[in-house]
C-alpha positions as CSV (number, residue, x, y, z in Angstrom):
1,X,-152.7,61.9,63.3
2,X,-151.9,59.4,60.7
3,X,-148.4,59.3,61.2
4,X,-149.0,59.0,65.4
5,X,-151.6,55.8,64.5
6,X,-149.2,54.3,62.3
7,X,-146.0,54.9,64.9
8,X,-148.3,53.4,67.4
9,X,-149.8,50.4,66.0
10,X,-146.6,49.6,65.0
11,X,-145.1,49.9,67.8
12,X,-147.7,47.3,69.3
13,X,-146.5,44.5,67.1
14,X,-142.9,45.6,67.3
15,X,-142.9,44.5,70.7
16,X,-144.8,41.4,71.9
17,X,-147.5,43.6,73.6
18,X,-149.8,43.6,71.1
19,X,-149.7,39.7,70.0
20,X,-149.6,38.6,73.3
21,X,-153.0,40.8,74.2
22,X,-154.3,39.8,71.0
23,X,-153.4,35.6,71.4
24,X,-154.9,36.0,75.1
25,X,-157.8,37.1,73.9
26,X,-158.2,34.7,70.9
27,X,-157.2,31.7,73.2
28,X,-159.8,32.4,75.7
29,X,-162.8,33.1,73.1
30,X,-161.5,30.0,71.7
31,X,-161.7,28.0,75.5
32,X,-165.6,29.5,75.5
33,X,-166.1,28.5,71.9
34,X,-165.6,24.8,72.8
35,X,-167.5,24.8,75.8
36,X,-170.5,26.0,73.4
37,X,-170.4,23.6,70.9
38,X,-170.1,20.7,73.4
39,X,-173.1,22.1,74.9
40,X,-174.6,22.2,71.5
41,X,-176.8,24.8,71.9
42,X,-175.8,28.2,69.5
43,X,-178.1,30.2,72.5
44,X,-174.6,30.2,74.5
45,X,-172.9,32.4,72.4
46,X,-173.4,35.2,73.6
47,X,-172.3,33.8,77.6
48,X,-169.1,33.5,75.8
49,X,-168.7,37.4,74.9
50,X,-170.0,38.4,78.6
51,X,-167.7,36.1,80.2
52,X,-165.0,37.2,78.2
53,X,-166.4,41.1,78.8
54,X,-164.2,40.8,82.3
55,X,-161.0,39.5,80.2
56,X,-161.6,42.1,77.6
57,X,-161.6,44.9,80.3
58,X,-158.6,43.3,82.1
59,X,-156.5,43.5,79.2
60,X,-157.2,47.3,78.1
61,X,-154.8,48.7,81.1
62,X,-152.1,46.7,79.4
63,X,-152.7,48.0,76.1
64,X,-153.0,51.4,77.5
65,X,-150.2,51.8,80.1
66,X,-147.6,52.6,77.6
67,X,-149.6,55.3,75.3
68,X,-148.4,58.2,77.3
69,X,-146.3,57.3,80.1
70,X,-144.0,55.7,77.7
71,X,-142.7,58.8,76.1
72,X,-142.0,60.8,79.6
73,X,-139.9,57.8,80.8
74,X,-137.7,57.5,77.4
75,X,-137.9,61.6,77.5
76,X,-139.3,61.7,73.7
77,X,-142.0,63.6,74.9
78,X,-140.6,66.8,73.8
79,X,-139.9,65.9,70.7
80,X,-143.4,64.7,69.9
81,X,-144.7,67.7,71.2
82,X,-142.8,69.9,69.4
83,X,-143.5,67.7,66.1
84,X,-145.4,69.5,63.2
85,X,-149.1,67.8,64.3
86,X,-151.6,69.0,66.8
87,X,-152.1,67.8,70.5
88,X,-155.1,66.5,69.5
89,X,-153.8,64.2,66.4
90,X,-151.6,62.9,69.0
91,X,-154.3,61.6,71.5
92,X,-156.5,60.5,68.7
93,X,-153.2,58.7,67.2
94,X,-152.7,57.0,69.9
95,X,-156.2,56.4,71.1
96,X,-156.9,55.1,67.8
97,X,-154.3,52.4,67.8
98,X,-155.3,51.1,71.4
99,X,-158.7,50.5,69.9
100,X,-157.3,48.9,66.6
101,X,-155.9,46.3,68.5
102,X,-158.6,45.7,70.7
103,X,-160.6,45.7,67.4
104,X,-158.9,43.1,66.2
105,X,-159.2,40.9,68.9
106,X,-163.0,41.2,69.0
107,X,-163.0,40.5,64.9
108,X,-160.9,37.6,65.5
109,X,-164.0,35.9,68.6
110,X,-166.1,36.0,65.1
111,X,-164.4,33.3,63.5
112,X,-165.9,30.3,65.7
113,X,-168.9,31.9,65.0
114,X,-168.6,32.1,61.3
115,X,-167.6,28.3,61.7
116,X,-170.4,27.2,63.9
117,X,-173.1,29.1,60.9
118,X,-171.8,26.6,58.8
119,X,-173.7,24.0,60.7
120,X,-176.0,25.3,63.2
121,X,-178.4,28.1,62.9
122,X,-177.4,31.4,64.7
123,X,-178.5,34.8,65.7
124,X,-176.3,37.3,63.6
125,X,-178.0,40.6,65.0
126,X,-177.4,39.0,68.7
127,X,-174.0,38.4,68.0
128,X,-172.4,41.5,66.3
129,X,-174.5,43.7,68.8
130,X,-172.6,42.2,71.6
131,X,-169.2,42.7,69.6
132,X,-170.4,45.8,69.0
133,X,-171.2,46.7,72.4
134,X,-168.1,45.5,73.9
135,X,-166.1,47.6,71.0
136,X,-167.6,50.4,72.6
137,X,-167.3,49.7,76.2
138,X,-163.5,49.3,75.0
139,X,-163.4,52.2,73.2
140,X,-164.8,54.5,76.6
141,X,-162.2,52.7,78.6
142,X,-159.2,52.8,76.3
143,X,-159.9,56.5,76.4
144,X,-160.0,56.7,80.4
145,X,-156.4,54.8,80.3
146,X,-155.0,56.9,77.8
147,X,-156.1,60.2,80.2
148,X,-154.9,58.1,83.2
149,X,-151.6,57.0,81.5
150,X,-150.7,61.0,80.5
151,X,-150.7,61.7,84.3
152,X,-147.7,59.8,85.4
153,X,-144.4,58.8,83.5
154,X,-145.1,54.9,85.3
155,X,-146.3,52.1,83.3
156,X,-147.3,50.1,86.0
157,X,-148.7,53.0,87.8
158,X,-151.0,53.7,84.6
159,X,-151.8,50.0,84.6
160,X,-153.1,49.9,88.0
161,X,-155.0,53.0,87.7
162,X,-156.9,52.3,84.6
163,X,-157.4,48.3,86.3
164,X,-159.0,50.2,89.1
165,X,-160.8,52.4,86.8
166,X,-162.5,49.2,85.3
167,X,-163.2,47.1,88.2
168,X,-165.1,50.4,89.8
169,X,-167.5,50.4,86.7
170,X,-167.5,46.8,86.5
171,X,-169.0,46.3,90.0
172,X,-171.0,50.0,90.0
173,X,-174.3,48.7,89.5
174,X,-174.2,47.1,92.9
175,X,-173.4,50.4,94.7
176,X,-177.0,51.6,93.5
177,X,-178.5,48.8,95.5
178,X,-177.0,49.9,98.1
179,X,-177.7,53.8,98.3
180,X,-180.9,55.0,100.3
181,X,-181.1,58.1,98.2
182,X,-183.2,57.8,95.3
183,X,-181.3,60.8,93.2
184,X,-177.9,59.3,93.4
185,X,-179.0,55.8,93.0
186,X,-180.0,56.7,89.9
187,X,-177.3,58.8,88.8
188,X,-175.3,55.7,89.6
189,X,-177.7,54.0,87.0
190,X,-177.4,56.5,84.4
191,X,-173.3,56.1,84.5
192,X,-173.5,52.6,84.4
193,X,-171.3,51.4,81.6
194,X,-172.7,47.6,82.2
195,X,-176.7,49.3,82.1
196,X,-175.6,51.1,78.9
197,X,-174.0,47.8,77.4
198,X,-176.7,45.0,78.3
199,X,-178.8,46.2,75.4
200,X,-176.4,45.3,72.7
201,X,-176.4,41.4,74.2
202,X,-179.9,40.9,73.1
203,X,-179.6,42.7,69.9
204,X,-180.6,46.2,70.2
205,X,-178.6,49.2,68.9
206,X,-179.9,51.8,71.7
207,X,-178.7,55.5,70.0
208,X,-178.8,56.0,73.3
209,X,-175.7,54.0,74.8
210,X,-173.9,54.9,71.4
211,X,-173.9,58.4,72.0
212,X,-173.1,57.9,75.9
213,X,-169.3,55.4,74.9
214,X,-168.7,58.3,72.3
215,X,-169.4,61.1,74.6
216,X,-167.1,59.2,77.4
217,X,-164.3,58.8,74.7
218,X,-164.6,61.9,74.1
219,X,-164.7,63.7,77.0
220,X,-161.7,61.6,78.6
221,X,-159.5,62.5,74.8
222,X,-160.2,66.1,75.3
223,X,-158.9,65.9,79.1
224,X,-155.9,63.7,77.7
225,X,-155.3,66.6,75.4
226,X,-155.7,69.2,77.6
227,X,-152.7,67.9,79.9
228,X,-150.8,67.7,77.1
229,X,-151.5,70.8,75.7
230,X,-150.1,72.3,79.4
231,X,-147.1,70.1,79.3
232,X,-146.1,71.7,75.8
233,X,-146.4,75.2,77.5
234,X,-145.1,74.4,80.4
């Protein structure tokens, strides 16, 4: 798995995928960041990470698009199947260097912040629970995209997917306003990824939306797996 991770983030910063993601990213926390200190008011920080939260979520199918897909279309599939490591170090390989660069970009949105605590008094625990949050809102989508990217050999054809993926959940919550039936209205609620991430904007570590992104990673990294694990037989 280490060697997949390593191949992988590599490969990110081999290319100008992953500083163009990252510099996006950076840029546009940077745009909000301004607007916040000419308001002058530290309470808008954390509008800045759920504006950005649609940004964020528009760049994971372009960090994901390649993970899989990319190895069917140069056909080095095969070979990275039939390397010495498990299907599983391969997914979490490549799963794992998706979510370092995300990572870093969210690391990077603290440095206004670290700046602004310099010379303005500012809510720490609001703050990093909304990184945090988003990290693992990023983390359950990266691992959709992965999944989404193993099942076709087209980059742009995993991009689209995976942007479809996130839009669905992104607008989900109004579909349950919108459903007569009280069961599956709040099923809807319960798979809500924005209902699962709202507590982290105001500070609170729910257990309960932690275990929910981790169960969702790992769900979607076991289904990744599993298609691999078929293409190796087959």
């Amino acid at each position: 798995m280490k060697a997949i991770f390593k191949r992988e983030l590599k490969s990110y910063f081999s290319s100008p995928i992953g500083y163009v993601c990252v510099a996006v990213l950076l840029a546009l926390f940077g745009f909000y960041y301004a607007m916040v200190m000419n308001s002058r008011s530290t309470s808008y920080i954390t509008s800045v990470y759920g504006t950005m939260f649609i940004w964020c979520m528009m760049i994971v199918p372009i960090l994901t698009m390649r993970s899989m897909s990319e190895d069917r279309r140069n056909k080095t599939d095969q070979a990275l199947l039939t390397a010495p490591v498990g299907v599983a170090g391969i997914v979490m390989g490549k799963f794992l260097a998706c979510v370092s660069v995300f990572g870093i970009a969210l690391l990077g949105s603290l440095l206004p912040a670290l700046v602004i605590s310099f010379v303005s008094s500012l809510n720490w625990v609001t703050v990093l629970g909304t990184v945090f949050g988003a990290l693992l809102y990023g983390a359950a989508m990266i691992s959709i995209g992965v999944f989404i990217s193993s099942l076709t050999q087209s980059q742009i054809i995993s991009a689209i997917g995976t942007f479809a993926a996130s839009m669905f959940l992104l607008i989900i919550d109004q579909l349950s306003g919108s459903v007569s039936n009280a069961a599956i209205a709040k099923l809807i609620g319960w798979i809500s990824f924005n209902s699962r991430y709202t507590p982290f904007t105001t500070g609170v570590f729910n257990v309960s939306s932690i275990v929910f992104f981790l169960s969702v990673a790992a769900v979607f990294l076991f289904f990744t797996a599993r298609r691999l694990e078929s293409r190796r037989w087959n």
